[in-house]
C-alpha positions as CSV (number, residue, x, y, z in Angstrom):
1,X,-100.0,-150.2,332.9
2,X,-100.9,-150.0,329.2
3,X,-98.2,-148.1,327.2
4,X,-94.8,-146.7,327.5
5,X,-94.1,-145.6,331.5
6,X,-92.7,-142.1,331.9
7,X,-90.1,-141.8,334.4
8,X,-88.8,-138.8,335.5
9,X,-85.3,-139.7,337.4
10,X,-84.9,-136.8,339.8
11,X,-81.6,-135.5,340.5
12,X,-80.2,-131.7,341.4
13,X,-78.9,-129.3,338.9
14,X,-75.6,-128.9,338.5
15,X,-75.6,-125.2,337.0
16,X,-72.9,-125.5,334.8
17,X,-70.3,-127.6,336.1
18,X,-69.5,-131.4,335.7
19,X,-72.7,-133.8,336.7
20,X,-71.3,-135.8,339.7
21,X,-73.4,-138.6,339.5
22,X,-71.4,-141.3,337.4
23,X,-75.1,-143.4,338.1
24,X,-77.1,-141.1,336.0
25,X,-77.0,-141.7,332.5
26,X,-76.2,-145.5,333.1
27,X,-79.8,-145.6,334.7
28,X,-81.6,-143.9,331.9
29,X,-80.1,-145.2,329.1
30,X,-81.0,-149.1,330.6
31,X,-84.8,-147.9,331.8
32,X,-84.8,-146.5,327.6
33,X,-83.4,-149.4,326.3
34,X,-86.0,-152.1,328.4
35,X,-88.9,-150.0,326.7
36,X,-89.2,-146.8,329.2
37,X,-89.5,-143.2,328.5
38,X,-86.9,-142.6,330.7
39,X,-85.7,-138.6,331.3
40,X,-83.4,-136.8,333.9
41,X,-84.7,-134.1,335.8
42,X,-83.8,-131.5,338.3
43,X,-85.9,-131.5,341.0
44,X,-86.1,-127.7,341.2
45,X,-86.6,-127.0,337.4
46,X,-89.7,-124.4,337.5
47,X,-93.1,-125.7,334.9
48,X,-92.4,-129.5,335.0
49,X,-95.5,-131.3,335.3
50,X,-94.8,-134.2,337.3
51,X,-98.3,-135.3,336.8
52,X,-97.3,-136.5,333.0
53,X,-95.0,-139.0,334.7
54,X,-95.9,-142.4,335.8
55,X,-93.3,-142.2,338.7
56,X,-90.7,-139.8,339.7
57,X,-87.6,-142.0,341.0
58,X,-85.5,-139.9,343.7
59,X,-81.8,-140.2,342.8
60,X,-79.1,-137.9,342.9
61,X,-81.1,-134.4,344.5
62,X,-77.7,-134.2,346.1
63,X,-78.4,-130.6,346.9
64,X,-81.5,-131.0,349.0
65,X,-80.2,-131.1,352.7
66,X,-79.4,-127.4,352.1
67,X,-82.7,-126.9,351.7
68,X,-84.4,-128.8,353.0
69,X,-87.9,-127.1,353.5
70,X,-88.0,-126.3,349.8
71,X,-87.1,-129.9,349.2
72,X,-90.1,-131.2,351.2
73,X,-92.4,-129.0,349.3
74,X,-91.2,-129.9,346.0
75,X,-91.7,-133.8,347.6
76,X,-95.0,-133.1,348.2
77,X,-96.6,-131.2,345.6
78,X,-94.6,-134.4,343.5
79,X,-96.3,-136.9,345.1
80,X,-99.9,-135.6,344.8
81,X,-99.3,-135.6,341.2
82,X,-97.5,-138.9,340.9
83,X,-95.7,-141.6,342.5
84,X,-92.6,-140.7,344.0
85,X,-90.3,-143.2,345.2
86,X,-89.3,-143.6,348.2
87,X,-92.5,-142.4,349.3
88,X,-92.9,-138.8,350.9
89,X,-93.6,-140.3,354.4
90,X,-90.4,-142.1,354.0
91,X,-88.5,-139.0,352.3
92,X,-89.8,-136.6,355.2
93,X,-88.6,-139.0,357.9
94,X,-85.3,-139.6,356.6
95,X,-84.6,-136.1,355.9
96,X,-83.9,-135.5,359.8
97,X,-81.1,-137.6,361.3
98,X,-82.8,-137.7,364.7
99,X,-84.1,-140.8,363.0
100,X,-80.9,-142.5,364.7
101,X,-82.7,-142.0,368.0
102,X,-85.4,-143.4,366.8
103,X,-83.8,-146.7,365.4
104,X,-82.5,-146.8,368.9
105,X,-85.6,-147.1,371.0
106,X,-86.3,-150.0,368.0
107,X,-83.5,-151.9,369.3
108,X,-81.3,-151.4,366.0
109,X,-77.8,-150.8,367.2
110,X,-76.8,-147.6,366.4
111,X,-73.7,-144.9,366.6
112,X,-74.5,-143.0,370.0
113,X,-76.0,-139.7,368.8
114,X,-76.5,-136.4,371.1
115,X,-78.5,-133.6,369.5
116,X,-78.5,-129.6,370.1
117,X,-81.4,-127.4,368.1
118,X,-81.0,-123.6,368.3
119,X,-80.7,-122.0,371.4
120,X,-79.4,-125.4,373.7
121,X,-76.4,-125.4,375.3
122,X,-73.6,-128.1,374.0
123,X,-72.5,-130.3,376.0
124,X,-69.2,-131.8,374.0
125,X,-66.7,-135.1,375.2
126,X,-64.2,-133.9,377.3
127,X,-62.6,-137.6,377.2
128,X,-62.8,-139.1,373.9
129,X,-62.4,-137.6,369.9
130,X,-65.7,-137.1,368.6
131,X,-67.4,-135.6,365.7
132,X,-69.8,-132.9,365.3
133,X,-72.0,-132.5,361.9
134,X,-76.0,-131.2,361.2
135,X,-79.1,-133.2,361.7
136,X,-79.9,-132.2,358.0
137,X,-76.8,-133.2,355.9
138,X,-75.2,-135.1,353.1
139,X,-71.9,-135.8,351.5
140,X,-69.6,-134.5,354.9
141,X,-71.2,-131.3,354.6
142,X,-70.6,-129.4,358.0
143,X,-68.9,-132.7,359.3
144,X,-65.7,-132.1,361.4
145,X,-63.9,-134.8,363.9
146,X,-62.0,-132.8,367.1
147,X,-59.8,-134.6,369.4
148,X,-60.8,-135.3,373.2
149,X,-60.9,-131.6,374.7
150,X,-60.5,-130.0,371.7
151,X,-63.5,-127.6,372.6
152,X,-63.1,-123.9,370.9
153,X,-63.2,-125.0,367.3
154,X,-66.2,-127.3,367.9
155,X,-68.1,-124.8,369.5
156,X,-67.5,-122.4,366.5
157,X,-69.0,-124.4,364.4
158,X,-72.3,-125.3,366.0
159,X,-72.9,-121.6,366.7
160,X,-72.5,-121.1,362.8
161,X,-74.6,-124.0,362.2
162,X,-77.0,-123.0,364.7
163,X,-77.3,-119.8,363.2
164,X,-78.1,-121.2,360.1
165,X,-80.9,-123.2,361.8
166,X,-79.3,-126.6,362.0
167,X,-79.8,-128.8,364.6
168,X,-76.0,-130.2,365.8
169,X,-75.2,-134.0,366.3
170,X,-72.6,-135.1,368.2
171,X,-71.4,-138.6,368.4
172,X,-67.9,-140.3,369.4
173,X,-66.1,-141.0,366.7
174,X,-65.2,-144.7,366.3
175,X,-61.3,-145.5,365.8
176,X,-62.4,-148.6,363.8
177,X,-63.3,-146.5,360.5
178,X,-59.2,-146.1,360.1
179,X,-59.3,-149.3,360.0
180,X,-62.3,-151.3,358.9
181,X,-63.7,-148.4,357.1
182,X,-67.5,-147.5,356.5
183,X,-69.5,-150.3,354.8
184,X,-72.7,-149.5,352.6
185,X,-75.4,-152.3,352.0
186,X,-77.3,-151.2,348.9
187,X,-81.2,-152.8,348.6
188,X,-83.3,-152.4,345.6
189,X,-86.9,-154.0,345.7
190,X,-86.6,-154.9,349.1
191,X,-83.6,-157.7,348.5
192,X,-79.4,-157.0,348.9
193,X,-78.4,-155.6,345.8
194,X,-74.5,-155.1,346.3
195,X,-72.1,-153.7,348.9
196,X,-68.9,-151.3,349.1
197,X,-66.1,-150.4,351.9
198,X,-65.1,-147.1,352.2
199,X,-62.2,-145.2,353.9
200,X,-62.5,-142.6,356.7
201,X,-64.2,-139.9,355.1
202,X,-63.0,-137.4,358.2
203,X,-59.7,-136.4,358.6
204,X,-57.9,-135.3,362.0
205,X,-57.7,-131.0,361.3
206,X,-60.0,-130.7,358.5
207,X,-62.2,-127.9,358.8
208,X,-66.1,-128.6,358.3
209,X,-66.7,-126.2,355.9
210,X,-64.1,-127.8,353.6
211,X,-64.9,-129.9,350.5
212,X,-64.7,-133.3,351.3
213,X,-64.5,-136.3,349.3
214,X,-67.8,-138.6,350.5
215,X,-66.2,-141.8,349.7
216,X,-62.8,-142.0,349.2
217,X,-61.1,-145.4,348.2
218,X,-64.9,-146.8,347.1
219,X,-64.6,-150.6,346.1
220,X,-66.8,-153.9,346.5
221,X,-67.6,-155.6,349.8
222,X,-69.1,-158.9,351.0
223,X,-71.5,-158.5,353.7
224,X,-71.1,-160.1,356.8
225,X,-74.1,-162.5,358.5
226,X,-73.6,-159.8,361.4
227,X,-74.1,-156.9,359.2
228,X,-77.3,-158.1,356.7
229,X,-78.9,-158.8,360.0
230,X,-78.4,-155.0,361.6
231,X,-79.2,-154.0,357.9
232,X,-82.5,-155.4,358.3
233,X,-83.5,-155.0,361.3
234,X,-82.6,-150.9,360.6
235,X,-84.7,-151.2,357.5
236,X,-87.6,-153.1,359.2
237,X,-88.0,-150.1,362.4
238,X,-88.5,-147.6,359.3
239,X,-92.0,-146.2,360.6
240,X,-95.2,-146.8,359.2
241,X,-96.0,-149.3,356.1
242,X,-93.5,-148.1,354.2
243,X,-93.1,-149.0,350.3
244,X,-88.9,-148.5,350.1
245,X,-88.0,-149.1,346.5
246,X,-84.5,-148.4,347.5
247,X,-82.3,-148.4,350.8
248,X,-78.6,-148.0,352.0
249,X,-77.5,-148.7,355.1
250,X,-74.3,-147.4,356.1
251,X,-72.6,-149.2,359.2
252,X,-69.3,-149.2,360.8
253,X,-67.4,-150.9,363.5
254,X,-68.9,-150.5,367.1
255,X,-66.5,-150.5,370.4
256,X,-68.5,-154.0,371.2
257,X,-67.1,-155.6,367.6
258,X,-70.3,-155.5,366.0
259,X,-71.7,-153.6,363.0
260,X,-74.0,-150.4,364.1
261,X,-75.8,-148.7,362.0
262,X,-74.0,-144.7,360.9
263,X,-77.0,-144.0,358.5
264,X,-79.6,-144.8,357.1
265,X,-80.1,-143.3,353.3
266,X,-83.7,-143.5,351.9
267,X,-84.1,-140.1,350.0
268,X,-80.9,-140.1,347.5
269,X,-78.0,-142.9,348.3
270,X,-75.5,-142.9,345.7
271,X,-75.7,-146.8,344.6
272,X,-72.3,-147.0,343.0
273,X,-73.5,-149.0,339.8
274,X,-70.4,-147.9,338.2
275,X,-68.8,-150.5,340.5
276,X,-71.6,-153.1,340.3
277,X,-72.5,-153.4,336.8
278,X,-74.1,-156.9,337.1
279,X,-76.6,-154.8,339.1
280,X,-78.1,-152.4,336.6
281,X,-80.7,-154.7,335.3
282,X,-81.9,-155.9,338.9
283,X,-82.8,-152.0,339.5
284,X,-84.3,-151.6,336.4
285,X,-86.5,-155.0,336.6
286,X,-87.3,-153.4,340.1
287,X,-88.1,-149.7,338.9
288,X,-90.4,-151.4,336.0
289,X,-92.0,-153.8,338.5
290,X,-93.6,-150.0,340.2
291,X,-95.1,-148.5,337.2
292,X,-95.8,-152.2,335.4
């Protein structure tokens, strides 16, 4: 590409309160100072022309599971005038969390995952805690853990969520984040760029409409052998030819011992440079290597 690349790093408006993506200006300032016009900008900000950009690079449009059909729009009309990474195919798939189904018939181990649109009847565990969150979510949002039997409170909530025209997941929830935590593999360009260990994010009596911390006690991790290979199988069963700039895979503990995949983030992971430094130039190198 002759010239300067324009690069519109995409990321939610925080309408007057403190930005909470400690990423943000660490990204721009390092895509300014290796020679791009680098800019933040909220996705929903009315009269941008994304069509002046060279790419529009996804980050921190933390508000977009909320809404999400606006979200998909904006997607679209972005990438007809420019390249939008990760791709709209990708962003349109990812958006949905049935996705974890689909993994599944791939062969990639995943948490076991029920799901109830509007107007099925639920069918909760009766012998085993479990957790209960929206197909269409993103930071704990709607995400509550109930004991075994504990039916009343669950049922509350996917009735509000239904209402709201969410579709309700329910899966078991696995003793071995209390104690092995939830680990994130971060890729950038299609290689392992870094990896973190969180705590439980859901705690026993915490209602899901509560503010939740995402990822409490955040620090650097070493991937196993184990869980590289269920990282990458995950990422290889993504549908279609699809170009992922960026990818995090979240996994925890199964029953079995082995790493299974909790989620798979391809529209806005948080990538916790803050904590990995040495990686700022490898995602730069890799976001230059698109528009070069």
């Amino acid at each position: 590409m002759a010239g300067t690349p324009r690069i519109a790093v995409v990321t939610y408006d925080p309408r007057g309160e403190e930005h909470k993506d400690r990423d943000l200006p660490v990204l721009v300032r390092a895509l300014r100072e290796a020679g791009a016009d680098a800019v933040a900008v909220p996705w929903d900000e009315p009269d941008v022309d994304w069509a002046a950009f060279d790419l529009a690079l996804i980050r921190s449009t933390w508000d977009y599971s909320w809404r999400a059909e606006e979200f998909t729009a904006w997607a679209e009309r972005c990438g007809e005038a420019t390249r939008l990474a990760n791709p709209l195919g990708v962003v349109k798939w990812n958006a949905d969390k049935r996705y974890l189904g689909q993994l599944a018939e791939a062969g990639v181990p995943v948490v076991p995952t029920r799901y109830f649109a509007p107007g099925d009847p639920l069918d909760l565990p009766a012998d085993r805690e479990f957790v209960v969150k929206p197909a269409s979510g993103a930071g704990a949002r709607y995400a509550a853990r109930y004991p075994a039997g504990e039916r009343d409170a669950a049922v509350r909530q996917a009735e509000r969520m239904h209402r709201e025209g969410f579709t309700v997941m329910v899966q078991p929830y696995l003793s071995s984040i209390d104690t092995h935590g939830e680990r994130a593999l971060q890729f950038f360009g299609g290689r392992l760029l870094h990896a973190g260990v969180k705590g439980a994010v859901l705690a026993p009596g915490t209602p899901y409409d509560a503010d939740k911390v995402a990822h409490p006690d955040l620090r650097p991790w070493e991937p196993t052998a184990a869980e590289l290979a269920v990282a990458e199988k995950a990422l290889a069963a993504v549908p279609g030819d699809a170009e992922l700039l960026y990818a995090r895979v979240d996994l925890v503990t199964g029953p079995d011992g082995e790493p299974c995949v909790m989620e798979l983030e391809l529209i806005e992971p948080n990538l916790f440079l803050h904590l990995h430094p040495d990686s700022v130039p490898r995602v730069v190198d890799a976001v230059l290597a698109v528009v070069g």
